[in-house]
N, CA, C and O atoms as a Maestro MAE file, in Angstrom:
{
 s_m_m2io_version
 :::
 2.0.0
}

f_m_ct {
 s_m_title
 :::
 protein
 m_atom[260] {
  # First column is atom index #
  i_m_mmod_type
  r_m_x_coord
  r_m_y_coord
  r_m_z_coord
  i_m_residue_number
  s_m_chain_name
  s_m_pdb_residue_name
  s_m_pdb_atom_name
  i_m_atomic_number
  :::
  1 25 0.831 -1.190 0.000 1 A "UNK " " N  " 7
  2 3 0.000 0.000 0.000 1 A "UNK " " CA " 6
  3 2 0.874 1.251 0.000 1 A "UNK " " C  " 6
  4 15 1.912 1.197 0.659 1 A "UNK " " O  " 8
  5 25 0.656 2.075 -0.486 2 A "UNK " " N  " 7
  6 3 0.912 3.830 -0.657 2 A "UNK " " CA " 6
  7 2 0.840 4.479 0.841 2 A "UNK " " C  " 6
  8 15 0.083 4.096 1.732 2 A "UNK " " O  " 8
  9 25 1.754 5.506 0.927 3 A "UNK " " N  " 7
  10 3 1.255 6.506 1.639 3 A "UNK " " CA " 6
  11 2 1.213 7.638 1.523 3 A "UNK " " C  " 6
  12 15 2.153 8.141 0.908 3 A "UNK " " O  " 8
  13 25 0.153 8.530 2.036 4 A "UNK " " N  " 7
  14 3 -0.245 9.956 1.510 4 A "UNK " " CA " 6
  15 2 -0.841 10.613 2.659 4 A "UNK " " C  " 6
  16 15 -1.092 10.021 3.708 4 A "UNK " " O  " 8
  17 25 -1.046 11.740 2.466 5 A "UNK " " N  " 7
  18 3 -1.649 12.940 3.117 5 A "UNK " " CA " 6
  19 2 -2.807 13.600 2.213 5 A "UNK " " C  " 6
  20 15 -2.974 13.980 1.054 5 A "UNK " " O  " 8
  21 25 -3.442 13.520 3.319 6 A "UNK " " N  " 7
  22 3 -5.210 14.270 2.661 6 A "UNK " " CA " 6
  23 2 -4.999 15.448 2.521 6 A "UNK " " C  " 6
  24 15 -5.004 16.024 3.608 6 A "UNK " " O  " 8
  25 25 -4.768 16.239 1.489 7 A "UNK " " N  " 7
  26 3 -4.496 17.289 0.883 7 A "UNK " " CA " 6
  27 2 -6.231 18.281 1.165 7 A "UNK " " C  " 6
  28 15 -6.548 19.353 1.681 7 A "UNK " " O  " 8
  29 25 -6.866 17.271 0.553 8 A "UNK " " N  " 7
  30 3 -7.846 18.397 0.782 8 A "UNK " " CA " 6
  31 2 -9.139 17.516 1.002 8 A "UNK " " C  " 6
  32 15 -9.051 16.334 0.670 8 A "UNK " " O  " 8
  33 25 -10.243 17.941 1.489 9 A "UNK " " N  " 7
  34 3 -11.676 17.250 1.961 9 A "UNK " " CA " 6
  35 2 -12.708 18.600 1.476 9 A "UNK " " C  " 6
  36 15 -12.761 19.778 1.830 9 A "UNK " " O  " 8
  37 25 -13.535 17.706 0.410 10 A "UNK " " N  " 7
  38 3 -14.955 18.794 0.484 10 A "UNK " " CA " 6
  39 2 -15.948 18.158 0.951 10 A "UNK " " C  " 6
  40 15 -16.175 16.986 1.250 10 A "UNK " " O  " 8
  41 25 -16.487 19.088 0.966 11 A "UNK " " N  " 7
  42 3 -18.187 18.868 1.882 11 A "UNK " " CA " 6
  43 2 -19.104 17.789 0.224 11 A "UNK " " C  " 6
  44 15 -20.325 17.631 0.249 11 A "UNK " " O  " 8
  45 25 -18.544 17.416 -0.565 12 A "UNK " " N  " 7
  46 3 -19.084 16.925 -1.740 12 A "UNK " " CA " 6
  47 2 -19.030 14.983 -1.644 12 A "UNK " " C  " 6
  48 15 -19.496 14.077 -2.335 12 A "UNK " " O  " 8
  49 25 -18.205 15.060 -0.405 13 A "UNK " " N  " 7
  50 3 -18.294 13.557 -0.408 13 A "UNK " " CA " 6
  51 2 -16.625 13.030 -0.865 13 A "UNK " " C  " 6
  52 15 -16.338 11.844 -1.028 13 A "UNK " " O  " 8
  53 25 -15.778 14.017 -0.999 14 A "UNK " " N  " 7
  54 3 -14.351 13.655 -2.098 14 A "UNK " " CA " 6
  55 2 -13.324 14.148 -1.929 14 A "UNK " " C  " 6
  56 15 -13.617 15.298 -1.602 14 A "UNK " " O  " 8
  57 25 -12.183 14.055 -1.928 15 A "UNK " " N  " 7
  58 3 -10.934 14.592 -1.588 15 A "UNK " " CA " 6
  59 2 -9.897 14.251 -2.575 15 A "UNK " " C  " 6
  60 15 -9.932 13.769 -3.707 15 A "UNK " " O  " 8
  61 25 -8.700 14.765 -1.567 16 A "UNK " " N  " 7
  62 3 -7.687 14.498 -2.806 16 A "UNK " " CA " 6
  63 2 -6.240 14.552 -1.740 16 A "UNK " " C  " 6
  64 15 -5.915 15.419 -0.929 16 A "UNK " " O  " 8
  65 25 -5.475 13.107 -2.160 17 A "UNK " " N  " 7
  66 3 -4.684 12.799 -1.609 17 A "UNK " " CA " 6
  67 2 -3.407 12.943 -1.822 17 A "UNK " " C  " 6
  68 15 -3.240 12.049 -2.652 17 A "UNK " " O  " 8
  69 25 -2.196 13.513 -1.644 18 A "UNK " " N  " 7
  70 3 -0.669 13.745 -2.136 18 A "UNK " " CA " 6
  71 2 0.180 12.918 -1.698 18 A "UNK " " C  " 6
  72 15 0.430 12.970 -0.494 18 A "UNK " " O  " 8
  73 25 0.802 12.018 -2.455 19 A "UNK " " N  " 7
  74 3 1.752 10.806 -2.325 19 A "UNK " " CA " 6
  75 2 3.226 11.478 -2.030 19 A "UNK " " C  " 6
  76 15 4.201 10.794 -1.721 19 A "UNK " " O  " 8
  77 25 3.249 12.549 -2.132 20 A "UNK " " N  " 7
  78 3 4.597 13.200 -2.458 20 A "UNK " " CA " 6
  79 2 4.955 13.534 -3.605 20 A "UNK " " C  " 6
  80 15 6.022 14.135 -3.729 20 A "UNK " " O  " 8
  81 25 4.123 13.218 -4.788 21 A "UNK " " N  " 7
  82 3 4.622 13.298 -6.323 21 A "UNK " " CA " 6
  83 2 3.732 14.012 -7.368 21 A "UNK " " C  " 6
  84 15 4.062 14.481 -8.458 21 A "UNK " " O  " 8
  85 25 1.966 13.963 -6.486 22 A "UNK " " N  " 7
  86 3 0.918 14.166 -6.900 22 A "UNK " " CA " 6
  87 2 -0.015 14.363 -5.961 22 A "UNK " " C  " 6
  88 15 0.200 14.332 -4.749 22 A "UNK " " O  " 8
  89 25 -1.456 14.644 -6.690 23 A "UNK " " N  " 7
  90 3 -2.572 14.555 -6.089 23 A "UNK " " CA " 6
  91 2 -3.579 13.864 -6.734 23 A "UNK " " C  " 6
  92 15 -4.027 14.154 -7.843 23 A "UNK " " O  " 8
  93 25 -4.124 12.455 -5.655 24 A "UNK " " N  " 7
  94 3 -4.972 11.807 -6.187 24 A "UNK " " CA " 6
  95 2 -6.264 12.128 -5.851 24 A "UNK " " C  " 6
  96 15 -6.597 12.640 -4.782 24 A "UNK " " O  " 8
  97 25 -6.969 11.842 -6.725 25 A "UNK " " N  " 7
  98 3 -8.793 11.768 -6.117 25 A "UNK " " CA " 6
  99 2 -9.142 10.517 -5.282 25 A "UNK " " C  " 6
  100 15 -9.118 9.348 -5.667 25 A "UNK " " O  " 8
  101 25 -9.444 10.954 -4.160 26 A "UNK " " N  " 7
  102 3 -10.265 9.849 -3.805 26 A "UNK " " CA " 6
  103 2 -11.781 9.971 -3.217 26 A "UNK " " C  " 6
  104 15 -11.888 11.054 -2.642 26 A "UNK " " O  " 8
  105 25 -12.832 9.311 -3.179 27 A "UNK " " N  " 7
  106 3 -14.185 9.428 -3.087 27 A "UNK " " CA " 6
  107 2 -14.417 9.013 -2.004 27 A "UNK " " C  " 6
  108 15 -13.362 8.607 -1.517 27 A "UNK " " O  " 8
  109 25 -15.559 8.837 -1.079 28 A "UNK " " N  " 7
  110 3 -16.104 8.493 0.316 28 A "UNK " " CA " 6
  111 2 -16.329 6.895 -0.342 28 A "UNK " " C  " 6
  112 15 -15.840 6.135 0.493 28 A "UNK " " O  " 8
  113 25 -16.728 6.307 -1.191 29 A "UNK " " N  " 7
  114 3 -16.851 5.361 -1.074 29 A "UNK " " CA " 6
  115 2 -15.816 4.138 -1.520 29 A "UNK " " C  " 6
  116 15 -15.976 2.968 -1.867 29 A "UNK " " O  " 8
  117 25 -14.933 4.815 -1.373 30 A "UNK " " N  " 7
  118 3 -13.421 4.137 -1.476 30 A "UNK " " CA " 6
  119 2 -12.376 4.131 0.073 30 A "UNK " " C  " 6
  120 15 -11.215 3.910 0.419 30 A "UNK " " O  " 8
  121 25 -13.664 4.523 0.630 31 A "UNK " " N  " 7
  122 3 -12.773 3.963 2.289 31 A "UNK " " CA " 6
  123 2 -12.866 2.803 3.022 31 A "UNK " " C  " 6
  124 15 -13.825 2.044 2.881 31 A "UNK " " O  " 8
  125 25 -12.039 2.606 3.728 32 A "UNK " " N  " 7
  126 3 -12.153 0.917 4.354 32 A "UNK " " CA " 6
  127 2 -11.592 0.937 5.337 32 A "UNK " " C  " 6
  128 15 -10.380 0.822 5.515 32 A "UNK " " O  " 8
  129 25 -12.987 1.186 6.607 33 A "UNK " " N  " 7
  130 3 -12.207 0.733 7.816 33 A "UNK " " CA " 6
  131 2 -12.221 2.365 8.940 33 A "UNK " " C  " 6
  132 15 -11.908 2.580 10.111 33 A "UNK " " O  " 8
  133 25 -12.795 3.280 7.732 34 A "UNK " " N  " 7
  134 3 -12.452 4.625 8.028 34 A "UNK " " CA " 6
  135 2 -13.919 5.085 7.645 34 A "UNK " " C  " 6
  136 15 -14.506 4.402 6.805 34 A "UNK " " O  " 8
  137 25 -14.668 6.368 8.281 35 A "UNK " " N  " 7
  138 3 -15.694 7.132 7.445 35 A "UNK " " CA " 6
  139 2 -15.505 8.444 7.183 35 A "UNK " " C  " 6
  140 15 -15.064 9.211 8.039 35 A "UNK " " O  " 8
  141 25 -15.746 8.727 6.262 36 A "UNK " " N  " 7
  142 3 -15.460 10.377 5.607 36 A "UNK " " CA " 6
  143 2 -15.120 11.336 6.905 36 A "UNK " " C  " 6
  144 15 -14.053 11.943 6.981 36 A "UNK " " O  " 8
  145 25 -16.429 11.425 8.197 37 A "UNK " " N  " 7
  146 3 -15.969 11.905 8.766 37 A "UNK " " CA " 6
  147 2 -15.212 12.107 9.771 37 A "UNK " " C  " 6
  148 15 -15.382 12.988 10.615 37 A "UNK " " O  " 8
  149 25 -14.125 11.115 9.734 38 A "UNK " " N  " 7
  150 3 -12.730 10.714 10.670 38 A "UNK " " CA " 6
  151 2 -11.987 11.143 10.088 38 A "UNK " " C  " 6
  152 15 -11.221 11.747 10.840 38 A "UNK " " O  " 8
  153 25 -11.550 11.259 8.608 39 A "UNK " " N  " 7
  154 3 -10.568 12.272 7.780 39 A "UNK " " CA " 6
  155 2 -10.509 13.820 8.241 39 A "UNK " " C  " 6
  156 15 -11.368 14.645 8.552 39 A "UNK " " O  " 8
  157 25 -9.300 13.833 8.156 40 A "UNK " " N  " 7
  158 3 -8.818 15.225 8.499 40 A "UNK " " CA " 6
  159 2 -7.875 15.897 7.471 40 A "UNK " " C  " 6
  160 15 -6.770 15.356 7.419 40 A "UNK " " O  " 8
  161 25 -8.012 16.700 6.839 41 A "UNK " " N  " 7
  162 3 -7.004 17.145 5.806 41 A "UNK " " CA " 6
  163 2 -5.198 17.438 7.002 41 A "UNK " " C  " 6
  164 15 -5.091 18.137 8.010 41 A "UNK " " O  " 8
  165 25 -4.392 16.805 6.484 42 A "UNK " " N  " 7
  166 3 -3.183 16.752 6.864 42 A "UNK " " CA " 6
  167 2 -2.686 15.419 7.549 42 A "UNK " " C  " 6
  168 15 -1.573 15.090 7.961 42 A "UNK " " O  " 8
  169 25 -4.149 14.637 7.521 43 A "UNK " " N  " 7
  170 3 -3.763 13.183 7.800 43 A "UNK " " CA " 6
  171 2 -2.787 12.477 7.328 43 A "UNK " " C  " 6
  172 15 -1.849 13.069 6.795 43 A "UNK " " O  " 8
  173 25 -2.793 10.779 7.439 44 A "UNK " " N  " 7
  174 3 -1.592 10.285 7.238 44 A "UNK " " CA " 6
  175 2 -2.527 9.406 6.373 44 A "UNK " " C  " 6
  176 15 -3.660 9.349 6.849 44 A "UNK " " O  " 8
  177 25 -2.401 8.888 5.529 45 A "UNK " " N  " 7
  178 3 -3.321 7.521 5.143 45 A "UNK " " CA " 6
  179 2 -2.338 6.541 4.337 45 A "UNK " " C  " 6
  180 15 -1.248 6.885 3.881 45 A "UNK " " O  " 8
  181 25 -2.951 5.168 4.231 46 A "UNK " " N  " 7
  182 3 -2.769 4.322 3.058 46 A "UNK " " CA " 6
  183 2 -3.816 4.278 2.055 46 A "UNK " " C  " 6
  184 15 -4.960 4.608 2.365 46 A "UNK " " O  " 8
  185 25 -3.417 3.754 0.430 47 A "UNK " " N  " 7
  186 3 -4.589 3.594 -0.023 47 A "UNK " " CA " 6
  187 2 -3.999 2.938 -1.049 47 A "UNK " " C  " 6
  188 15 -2.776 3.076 -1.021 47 A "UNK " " O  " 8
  189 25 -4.442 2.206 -2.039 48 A "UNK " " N  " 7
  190 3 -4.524 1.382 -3.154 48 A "UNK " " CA " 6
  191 2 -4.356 2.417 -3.935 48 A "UNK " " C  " 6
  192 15 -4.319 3.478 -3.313 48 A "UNK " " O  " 8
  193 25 -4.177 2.547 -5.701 49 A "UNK " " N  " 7
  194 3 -4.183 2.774 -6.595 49 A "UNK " " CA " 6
  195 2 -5.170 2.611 -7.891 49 A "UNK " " C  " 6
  196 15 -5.644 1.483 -7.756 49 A "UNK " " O  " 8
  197 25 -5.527 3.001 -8.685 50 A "UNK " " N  " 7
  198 3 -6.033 2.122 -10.400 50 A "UNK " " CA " 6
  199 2 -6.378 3.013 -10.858 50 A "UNK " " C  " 6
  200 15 -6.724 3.866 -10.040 50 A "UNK " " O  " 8
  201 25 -6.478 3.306 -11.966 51 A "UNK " " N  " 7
  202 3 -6.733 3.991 -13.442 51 A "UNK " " CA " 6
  203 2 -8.646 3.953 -13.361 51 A "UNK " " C  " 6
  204 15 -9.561 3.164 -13.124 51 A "UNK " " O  " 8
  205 25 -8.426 5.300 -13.716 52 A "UNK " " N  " 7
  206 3 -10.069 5.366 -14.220 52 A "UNK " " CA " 6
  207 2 -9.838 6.373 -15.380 52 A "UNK " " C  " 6
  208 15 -8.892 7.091 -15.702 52 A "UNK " " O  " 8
  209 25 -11.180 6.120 -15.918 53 A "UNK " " N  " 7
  210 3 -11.173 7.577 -17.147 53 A "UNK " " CA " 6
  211 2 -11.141 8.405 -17.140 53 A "UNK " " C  " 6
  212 15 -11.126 8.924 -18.256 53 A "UNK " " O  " 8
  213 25 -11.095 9.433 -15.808 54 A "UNK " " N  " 7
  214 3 -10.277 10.345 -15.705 54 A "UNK " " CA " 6
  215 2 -8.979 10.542 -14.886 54 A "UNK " " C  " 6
  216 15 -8.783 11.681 -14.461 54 A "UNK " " O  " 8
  217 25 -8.059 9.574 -14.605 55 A "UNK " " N  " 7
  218 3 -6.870 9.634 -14.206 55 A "UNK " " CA " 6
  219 2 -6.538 8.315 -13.264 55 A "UNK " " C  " 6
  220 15 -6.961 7.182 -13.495 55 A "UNK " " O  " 8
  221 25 -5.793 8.653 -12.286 56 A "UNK " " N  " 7
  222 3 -5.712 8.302 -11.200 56 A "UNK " " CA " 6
  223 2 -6.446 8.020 -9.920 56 A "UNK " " C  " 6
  224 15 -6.695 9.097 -9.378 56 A "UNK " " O  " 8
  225 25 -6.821 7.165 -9.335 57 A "UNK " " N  " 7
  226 3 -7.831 7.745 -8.264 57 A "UNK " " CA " 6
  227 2 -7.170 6.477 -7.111 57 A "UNK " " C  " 6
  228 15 -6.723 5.374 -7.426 57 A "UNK " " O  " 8
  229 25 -7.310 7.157 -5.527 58 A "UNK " " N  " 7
  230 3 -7.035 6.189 -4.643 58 A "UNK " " CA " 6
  231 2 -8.339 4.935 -4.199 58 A "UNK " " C  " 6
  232 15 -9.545 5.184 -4.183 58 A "UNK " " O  " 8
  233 25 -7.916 4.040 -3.979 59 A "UNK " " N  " 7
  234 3 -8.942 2.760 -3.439 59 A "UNK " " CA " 6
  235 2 -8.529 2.203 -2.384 59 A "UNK " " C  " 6
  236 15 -7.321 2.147 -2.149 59 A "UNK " " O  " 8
  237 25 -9.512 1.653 -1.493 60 A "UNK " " N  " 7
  238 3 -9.123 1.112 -0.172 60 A "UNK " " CA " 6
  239 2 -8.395 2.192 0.832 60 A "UNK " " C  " 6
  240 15 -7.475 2.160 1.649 60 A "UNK " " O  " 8
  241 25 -9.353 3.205 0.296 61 A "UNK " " N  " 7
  242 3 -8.013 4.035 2.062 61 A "UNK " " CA " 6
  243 2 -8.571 3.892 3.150 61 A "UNK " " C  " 6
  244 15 -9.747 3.821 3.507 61 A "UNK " " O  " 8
  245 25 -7.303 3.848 3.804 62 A "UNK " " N  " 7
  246 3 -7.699 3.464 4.982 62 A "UNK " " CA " 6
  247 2 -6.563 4.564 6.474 62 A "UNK " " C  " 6
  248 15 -5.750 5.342 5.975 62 A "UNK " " O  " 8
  249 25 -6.608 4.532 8.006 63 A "UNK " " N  " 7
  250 3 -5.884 5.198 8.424 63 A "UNK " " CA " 6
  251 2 -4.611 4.789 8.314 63 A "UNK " " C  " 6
  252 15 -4.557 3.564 8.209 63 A "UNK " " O  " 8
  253 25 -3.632 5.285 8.296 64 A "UNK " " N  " 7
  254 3 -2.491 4.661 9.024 64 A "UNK " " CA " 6
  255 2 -2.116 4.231 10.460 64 A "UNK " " C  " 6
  256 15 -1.570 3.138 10.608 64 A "UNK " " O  " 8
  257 25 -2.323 4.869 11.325 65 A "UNK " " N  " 7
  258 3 -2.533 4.873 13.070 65 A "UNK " " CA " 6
  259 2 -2.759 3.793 13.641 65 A "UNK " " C  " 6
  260 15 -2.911 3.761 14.862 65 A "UNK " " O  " 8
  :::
 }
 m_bond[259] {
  # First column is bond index #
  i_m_from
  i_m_to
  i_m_order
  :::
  1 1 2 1
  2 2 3 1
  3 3 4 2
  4 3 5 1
  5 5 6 1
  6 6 7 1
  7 7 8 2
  8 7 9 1
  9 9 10 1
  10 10 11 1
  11 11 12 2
  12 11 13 1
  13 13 14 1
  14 14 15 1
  15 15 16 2
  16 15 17 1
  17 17 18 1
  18 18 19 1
  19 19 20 2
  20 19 21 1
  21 21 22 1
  22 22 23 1
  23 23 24 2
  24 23 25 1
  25 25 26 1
  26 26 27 1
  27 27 28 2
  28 27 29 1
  29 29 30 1
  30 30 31 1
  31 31 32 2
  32 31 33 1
  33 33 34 1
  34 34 35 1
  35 35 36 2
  36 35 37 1
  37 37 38 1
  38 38 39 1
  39 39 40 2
  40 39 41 1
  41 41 42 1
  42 42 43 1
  43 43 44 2
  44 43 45 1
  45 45 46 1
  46 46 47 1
  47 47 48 2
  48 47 49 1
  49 49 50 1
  50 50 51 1
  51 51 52 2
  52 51 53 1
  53 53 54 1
  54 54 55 1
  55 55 56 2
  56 55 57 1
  57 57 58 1
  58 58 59 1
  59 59 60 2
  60 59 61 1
  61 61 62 1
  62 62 63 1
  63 63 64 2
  64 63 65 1
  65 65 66 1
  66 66 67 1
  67 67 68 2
  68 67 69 1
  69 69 70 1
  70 70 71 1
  71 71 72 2
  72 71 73 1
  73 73 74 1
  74 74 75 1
  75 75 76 2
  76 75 77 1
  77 77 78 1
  78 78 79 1
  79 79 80 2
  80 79 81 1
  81 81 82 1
  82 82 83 1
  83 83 84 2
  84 83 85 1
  85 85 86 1
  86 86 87 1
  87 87 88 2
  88 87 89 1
  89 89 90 1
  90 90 91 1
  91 91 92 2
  92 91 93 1
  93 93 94 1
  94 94 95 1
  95 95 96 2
  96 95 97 1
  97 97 98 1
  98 98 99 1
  99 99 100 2
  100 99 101 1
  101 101 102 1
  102 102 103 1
  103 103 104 2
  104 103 105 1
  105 105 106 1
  106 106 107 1
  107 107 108 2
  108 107 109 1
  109 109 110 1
  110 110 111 1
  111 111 112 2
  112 111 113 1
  113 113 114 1
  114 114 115 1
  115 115 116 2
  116 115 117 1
  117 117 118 1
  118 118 119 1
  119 119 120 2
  120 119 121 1
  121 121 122 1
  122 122 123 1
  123 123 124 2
  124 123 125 1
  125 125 126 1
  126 126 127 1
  127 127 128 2
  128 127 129 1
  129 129 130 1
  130 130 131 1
  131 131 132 2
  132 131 133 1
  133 133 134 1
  134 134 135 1
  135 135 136 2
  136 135 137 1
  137 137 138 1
  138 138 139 1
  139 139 140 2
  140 139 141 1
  141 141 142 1
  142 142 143 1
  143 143 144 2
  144 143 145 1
  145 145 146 1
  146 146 147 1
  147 147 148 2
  148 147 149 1
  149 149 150 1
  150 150 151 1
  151 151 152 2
  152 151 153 1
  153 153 154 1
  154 154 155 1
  155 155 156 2
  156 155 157 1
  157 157 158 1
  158 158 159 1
  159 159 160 2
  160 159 161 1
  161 161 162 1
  162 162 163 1
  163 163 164 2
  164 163 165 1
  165 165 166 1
  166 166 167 1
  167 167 168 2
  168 167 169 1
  169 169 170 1
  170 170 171 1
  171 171 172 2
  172 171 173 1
  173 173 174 1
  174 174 175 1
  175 175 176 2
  176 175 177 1
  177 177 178 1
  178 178 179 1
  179 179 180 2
  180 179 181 1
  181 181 182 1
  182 182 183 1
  183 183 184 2
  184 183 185 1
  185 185 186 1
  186 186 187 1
  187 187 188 2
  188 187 189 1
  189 189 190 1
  190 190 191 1
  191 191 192 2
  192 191 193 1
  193 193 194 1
  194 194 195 1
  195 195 196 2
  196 195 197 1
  197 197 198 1
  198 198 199 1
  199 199 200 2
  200 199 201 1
  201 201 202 1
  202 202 203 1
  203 203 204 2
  204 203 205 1
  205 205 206 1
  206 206 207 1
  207 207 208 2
  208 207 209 1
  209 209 210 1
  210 210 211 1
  211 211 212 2
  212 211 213 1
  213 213 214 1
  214 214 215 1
  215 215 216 2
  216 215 217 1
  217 217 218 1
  218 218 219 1
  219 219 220 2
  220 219 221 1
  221 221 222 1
  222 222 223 1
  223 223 224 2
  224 223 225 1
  225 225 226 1
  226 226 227 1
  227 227 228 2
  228 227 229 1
  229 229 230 1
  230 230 231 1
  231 231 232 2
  232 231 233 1
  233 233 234 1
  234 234 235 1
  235 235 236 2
  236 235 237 1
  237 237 238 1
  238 238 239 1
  239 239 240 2
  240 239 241 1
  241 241 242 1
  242 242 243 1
  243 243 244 2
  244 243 245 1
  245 245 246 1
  246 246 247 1
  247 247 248 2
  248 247 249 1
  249 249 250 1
  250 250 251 1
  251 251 252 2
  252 251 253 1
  253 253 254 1
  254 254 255 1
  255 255 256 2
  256 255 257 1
  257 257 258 1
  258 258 259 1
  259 259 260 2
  :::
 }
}
């Protein structure tokens, strides 16, 4: 698994995560183990990877802690 920091959280259900290299999208329903509202922008997380049609997006995040 990856690790990243929650760059940013909207009130839309979605965020976006920075590996150190980038910023990924990730969605509320790509968490595991975690719910939207336990994220904190400047967190620590893990998360999976995969290709969608519009880019990059994280899967399976989860806390690090």
């Amino acid at each position: 698994m990856a690790t990243g920091t929650i760059k940013k959280i909207t009130e839309k259900g979605f965020g976006f995560i920075n590996d150190g290299q980038q910023d990924i999208f990730f969605h509320l329903s790509s968490l595991d183990g975690v719910t939207f509202d336990q994220l904190v922008e400047g967190q620590t997380v893990e998360f999976e990877t995969e290709k969608s049609d519009r880019g990059l997006r994280a899967v399976r995040v989860t806390t690090s802690e």
